[in-house]
C-alpha positions as CSV (number, residue, x, y, z in Angstrom):
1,X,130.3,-114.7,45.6
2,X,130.1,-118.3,46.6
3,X,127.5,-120.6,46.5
4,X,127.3,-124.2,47.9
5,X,124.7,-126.8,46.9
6,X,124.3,-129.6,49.7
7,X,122.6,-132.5,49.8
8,X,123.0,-133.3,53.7
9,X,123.0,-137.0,55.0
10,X,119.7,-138.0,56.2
11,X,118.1,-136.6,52.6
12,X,117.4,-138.6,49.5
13,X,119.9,-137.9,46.6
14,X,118.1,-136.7,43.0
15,X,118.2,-134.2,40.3
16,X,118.9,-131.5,42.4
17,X,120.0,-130.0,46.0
18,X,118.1,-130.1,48.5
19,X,120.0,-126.8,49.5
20,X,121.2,-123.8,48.3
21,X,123.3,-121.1,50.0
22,X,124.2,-118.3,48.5
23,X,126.7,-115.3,50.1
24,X,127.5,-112.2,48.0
25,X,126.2,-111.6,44.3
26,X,123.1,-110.0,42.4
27,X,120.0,-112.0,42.7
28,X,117.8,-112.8,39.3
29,X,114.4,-113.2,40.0
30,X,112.2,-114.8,36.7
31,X,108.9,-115.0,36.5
32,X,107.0,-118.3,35.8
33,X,108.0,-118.9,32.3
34,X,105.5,-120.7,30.1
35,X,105.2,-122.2,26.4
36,X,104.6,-119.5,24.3
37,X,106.3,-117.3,22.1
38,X,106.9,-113.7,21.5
39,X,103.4,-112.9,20.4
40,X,102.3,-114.5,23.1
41,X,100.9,-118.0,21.1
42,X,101.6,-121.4,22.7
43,X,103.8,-122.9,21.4
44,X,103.6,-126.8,21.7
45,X,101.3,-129.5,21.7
46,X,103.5,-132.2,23.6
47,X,104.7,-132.0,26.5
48,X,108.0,-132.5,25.4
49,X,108.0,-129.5,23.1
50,X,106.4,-127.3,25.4
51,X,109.1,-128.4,28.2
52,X,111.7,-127.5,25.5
53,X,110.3,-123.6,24.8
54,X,109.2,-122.7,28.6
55,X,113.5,-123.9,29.2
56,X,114.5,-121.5,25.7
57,X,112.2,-118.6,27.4
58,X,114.3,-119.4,30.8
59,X,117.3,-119.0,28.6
60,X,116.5,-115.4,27.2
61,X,114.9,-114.2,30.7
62,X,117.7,-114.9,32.6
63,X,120.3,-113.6,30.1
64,X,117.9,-110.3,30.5
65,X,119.4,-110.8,33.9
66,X,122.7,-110.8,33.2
67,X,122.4,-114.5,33.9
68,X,122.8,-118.2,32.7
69,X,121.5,-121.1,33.7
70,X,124.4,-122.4,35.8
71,X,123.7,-118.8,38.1
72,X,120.2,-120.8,39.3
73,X,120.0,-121.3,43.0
74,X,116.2,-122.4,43.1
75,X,113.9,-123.6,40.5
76,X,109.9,-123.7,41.3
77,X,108.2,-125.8,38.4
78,X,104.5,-126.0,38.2
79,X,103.6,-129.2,36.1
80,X,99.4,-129.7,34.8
81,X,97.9,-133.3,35.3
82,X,101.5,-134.7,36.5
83,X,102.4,-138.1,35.7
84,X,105.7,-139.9,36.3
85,X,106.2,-139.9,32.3
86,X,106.2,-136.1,32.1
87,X,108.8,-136.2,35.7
88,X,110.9,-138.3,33.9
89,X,110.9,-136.0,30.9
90,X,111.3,-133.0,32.4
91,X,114.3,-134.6,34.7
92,X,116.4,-135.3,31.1
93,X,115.7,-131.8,29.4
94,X,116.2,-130.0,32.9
95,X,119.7,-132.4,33.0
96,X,120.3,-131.7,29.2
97,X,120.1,-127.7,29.6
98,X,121.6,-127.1,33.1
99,X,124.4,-129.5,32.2
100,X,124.8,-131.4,35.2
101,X,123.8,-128.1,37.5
102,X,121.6,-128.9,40.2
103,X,119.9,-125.9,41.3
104,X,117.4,-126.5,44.7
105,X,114.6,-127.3,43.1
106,X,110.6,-127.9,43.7
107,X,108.0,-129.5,41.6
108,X,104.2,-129.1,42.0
109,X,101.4,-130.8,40.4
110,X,98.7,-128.5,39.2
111,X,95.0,-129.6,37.7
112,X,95.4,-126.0,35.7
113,X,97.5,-123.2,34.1
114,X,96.6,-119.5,33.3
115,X,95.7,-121.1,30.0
116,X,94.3,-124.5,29.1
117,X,96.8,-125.4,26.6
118,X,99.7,-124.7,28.9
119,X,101.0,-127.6,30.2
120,X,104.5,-125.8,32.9
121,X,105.5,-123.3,34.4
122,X,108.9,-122.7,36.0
123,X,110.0,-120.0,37.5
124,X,113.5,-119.4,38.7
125,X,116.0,-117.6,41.0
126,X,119.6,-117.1,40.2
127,X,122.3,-115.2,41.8
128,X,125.4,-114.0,39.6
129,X,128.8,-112.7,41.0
130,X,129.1,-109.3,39.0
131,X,133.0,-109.9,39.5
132,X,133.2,-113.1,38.0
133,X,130.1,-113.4,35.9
């Protein structure tokens, strides 16, 4: 399997790839992880620690998978009542936990969650090589 992450001339530089291409491997799909635990209670009444769980769940769904976190090609992240504050946290614990990996990523802003506690979402693809993984 190989997979390239660009960031072509022309497009701004952040914390992430503005492409991923992928040929070869299993592909991982997760569903929108949120902030809650195993019972199904929210966990969280910061942003910061709900940030934290909904990027643990991401760890145990994609290891479910057969994945880790430096197997994500795309991220989709679905932020309630956005501000730059909560962009700038999420950019360090995103940083923190995909070590340097920059998967393509997108970020909407969202006046509402399944539930009205929930603060994120973020769903994710990743793609493992079974002969390497």
């Amino acid at each position: 399997m190989a997979t390239r992450f660009l960031n072509p001339p022309g497009l701004s530089k952040g914390s992430y790839s503005h492409t991923a291409v992928v040929t070869g491997g299993r592909t991982v799909y997760v569903s929108g992880q949120v902030s809650v635990d195993e019972t199904g209670k929210v966990v969280g009444s910061t942003f910061a620690e709900q940030a934290e769980r909904v990027f643990d769940n991401l760890k145990v769904a994609l290891a479910a998978g057969g994945a880790e976190f430096r197997h994500v090609v795309k991220l989709n992240t679905y932020v309630r009542d956005l501000t730059s504050a909560k962009v700038a946290l999420l950019r360090e614990i995103r940083t923190r936990r995909f070590e340097g990996h920059l998967p393509a990523s997108t970020l909407v802003a969202t006046p509402a969650l399944v539930h009205e506690d929930m603060m994120l979402e973020i769903e994710a693809v990743a793609v493992v090589d079974d002969a390497g993984a």
